[in-house]
C-alpha positions as a Markdown table, in Angstrom:
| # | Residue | x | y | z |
|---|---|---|---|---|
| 1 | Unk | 0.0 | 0.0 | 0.0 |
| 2 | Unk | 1.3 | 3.2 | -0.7 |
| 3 | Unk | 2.0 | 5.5 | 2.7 |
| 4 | Unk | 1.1 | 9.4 | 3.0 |
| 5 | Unk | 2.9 | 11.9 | 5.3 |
| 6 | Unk | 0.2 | 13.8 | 7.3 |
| 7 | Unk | 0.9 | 17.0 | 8.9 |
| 8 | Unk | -1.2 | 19.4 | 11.3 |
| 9 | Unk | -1.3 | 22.9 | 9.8 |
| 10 | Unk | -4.0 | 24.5 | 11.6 |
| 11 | Unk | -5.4 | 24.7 | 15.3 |
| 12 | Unk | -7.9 | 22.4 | 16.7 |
| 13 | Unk | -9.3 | 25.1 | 18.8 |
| 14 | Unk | -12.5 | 25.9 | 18.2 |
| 15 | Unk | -13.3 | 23.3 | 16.0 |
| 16 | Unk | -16.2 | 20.8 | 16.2 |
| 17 | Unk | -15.9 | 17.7 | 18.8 |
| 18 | Unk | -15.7 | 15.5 | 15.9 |
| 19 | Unk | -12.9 | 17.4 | 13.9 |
| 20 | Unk | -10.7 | 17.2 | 17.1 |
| 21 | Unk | -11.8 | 13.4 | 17.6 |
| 22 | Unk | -10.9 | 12.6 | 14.0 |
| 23 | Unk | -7.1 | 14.3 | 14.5 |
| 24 | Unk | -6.9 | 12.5 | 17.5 |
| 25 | Unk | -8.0 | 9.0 | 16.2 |
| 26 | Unk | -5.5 | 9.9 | 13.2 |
| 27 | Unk | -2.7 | 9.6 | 15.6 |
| 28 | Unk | -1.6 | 13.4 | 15.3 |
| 29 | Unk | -0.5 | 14.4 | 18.7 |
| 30 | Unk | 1.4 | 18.4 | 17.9 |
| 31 | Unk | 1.1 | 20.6 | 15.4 |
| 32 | Unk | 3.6 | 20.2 | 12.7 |
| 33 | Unk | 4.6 | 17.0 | 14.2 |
| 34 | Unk | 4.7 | 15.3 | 10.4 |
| 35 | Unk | 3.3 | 11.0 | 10.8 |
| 36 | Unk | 3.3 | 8.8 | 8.1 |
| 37 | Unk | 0.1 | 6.5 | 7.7 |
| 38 | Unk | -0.8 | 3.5 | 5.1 |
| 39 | Unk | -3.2 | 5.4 | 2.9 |
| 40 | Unk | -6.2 | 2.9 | 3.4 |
| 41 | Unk | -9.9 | 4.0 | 2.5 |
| 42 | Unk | -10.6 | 4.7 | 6.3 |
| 43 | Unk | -7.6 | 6.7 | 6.7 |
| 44 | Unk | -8.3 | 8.7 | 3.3 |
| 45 | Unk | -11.9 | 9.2 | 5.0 |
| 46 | Unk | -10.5 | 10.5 | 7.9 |
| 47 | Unk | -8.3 | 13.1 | 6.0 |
| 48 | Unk | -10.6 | 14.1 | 4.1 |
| 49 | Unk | -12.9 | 15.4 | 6.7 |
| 50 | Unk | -10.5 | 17.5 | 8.2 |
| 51 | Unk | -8.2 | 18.3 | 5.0 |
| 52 | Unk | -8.6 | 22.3 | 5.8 |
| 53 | Unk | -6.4 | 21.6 | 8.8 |
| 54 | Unk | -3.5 | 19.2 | 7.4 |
| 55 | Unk | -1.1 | 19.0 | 4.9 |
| 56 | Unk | -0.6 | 15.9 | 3.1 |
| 57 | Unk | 2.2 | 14.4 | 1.2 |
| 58 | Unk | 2.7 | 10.9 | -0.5 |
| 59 | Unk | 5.4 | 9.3 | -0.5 |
């Protein structure tokens, strides 16, 4: 499977319960603290619901 580098660009504050759930269940712990993930459907669900907060790179 191919991997993707996910990185936290924006604050959680202020954000709905279940935007800062979903960074949590990502794994991200810091802002720009870069983690590298399998990119599996659930994953790419995931991003996707809080991609105005991350940056993501393949790699």
């Amino acid at each position: 499977m191919k991997k993707i580098r996910i990185t936290q660009v924006r604050s959680q504050i202020g954000r709905p319960l279940k935007q800062k759930r979903t960074i949590t269940a990502l794994g991200i712990k810091k802002l720009n603290n870069p983690i590298e993930v399998e990119a599996t459907p659930q994953i790419l669900g995931m991003v996707e619901k809080v991609r105005h907060l991350l940056k993501i790179e393949e790699i």
